[in-house]
C-alpha angles and dihedrals in degrees: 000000000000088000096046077060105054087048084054098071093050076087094058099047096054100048085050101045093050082045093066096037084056095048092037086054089038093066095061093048106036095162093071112094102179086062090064100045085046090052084048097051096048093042082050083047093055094041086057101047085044096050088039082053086051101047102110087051090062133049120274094259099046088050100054092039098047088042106047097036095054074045092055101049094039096069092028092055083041091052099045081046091057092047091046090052100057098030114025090248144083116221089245093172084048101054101035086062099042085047090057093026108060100037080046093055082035102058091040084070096049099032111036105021099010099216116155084190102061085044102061090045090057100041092050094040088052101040085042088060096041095055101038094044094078083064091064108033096043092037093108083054096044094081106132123083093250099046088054081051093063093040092060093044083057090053096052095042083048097055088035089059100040090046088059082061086042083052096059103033081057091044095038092236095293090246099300119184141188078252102055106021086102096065095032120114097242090060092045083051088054105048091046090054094051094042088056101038088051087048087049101036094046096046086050091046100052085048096061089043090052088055098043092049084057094045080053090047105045084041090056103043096050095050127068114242103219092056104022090228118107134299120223082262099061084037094056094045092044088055089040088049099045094030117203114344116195115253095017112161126198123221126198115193121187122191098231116239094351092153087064090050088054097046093047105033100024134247092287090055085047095057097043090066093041082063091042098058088036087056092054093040090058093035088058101040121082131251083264102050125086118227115198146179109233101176144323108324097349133094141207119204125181118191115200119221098010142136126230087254083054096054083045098058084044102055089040095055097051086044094061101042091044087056093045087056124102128200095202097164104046102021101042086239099316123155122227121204135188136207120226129211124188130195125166118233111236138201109280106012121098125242081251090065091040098058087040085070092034089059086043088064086042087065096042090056091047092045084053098057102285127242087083128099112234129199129217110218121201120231130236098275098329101092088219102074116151140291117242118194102246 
């Protein structure tokens, strides 16, 4: 017995162990709501196998109350972190009516007719299908290999838990009672189910949360922060990652006169209109061109699989909303412009090369009055060729 006792807290440690990786990670990374609610529903975890492991310390009543509801809260907190997790929301309807249903259907078996069976069959049929039920709705969010691979540990914890209710509705309980339910071995069986599914789950979860943390970093370090597009550093992994695509045009922008905007207006009117180019840049591009910051106030786009005539409509475009634009509030009704310049990126020459001749035809557009797209123009052979005005 003493020794049934000392397995029972495994159940305990680990919950609250997972509990305290899950807030620890939680405080570099407060914005994540999913990792809170995760810390909460392993410490409730924790507060139910430890008050399960107290239960012949407490009267009957105390003990199932204290035991089933932490029960209760612990899969219904996991699960609205999980939906949280893959859609932005918690099923509040959901879990408002599992958390009075169930301690209503409860109490009616231990205060009305007092039946540990049927309570046991109620507690596990209805923690089997709160727990299982994320598998299915979620199951059109749940696409990567990882996330499959909690879907199925939820399956199986689901049908581990419900067959503990199939197991005493086939035995008839074996005269179970309030006294020696603690010993017993369905209470063993279900210490030990839940002490492996929180080790699983949890192992599975920090994994996901590993990976998304990576994801946050790589993402941050490869876009610019003032404008939210890519940094040369995102540009120059993107092009690493999907190598030399065919028709590919570069795109230089530049804001005109933008040190004047920041002399006269100051550095926070100066990046308002940074974003908002950037914004515009980004609006107008499609889901396969890169839009970057390349430095300052100017701009580097690549379109993938474009014509010159393409990279023209789309400069032209940017050009005329950009100059339509006014920046009533910071600029007093100003307009901004910018200058274009297009090259194509041919076979053999680097995108170093590509936005060289690109920001040739840039300075051509600027030398030629600015607020016009220019459009570099290789020549027969010699790889210098002209710039046209768009």
């Amino acid at each position: 017995m003493q020794t049934q006792s000392y397995f029972q807290l495994i159940g305990p440690l680990i919950f609250l162990a997972f509990s305290c990786g899950f807030a620890i990670i939680w405080r570099y990374a407060r914005d994540s709501v999913p990792l809170r609610l995760f810390a909460l529903a392993f410490f409730l975890g924790a507060c139910a196998t430890f008050a399960d492991y107290m239960r012949g310390a407490m009267p009957p009543i105390a003990a199932f109350y204290a035991t089933n509801v932490f029960y209760i809260a612990t899969a219904l907190v996991f699960v609205s972190a999980l939906y949280h997790y893959y859609t932005q929301r918690i099923p509040w309807i959901f879990a408002a009516v599992m958390a009075v249903a169930v301690p209503a259907v409860l109490s009616w078996y231990i205060l009305v007719d007092d039946d540990i069976v049927a309570r046991i069959i109620v507690m596990n049929v209805c923690g089997a299908f709160i727990i299982a039920m994320p598998a299915v709705s979620l199951r059109a969010h749940m696409l990567r290999p990882i996330d499959r691979i909690l879907q199925t540990a939820l399956v199986v914890i689901g049908i581990c838990v419900g067959a503990r209710a199939g197991f005493v509705i086939v035995t008839g309980g074996s005269g179970l009672t309030a006294e020696n339910y603690a010993g017993s071995m369905i209470s063993l069986a279900l210490h030990f189910t839940l002490a492996l599914s929180a080790l699983a789950i949890a192992i599975v979860l920090f994994i996901m949360v590993g990976m998304e943390i990576v994801s946050r970093l790589t993402e941050t370090s490869e876009t610019d922060p003032l404008t939210g597009v890519l940094n040369r550093r995102g540009f120059e992994a993107r092009i690493a990652d999907a190598g030399r695509g065919a028709s590919q045009i570069v795109v230089m922008a530049d804001i005109d006169r933008f040190k004047a905007i920041n002399d006269r207006y100051g550095h926070e009117v100066g990046d308002a209109v940074i974003r908002s180019f950037a914004q515009i840049l980004a609006g107008t591009a499609r889901d396969n061109d890169l839009v970057v910051r390349w430095g300052g106030e100017e701009f580097l786009v690549l379109l993938a699989d474009a014509e010159i005539a393409t990279a023209r409509l789309f400069a032209e475009a940017v050009r005329r909303v950009f100059e339509e634009q006014t920046h009533d509030e910071d600029l007093g009704g100003v307009r901004a412009t910018a200058s274009f310049g297009i090259a194509p990126w041919l076979d053999g020459m680097s995108i170093s090369g590509a936005s060289h001749l690109a920001d040739q035809a840039l300075y051509e557009a600027k030398r030629e009055g600015r607020n016009r797209v220019c459009v570099h123009t290789p020549g027969s052979g010699s790889g210098e060729g002209g710039i046209a005005a768009a």
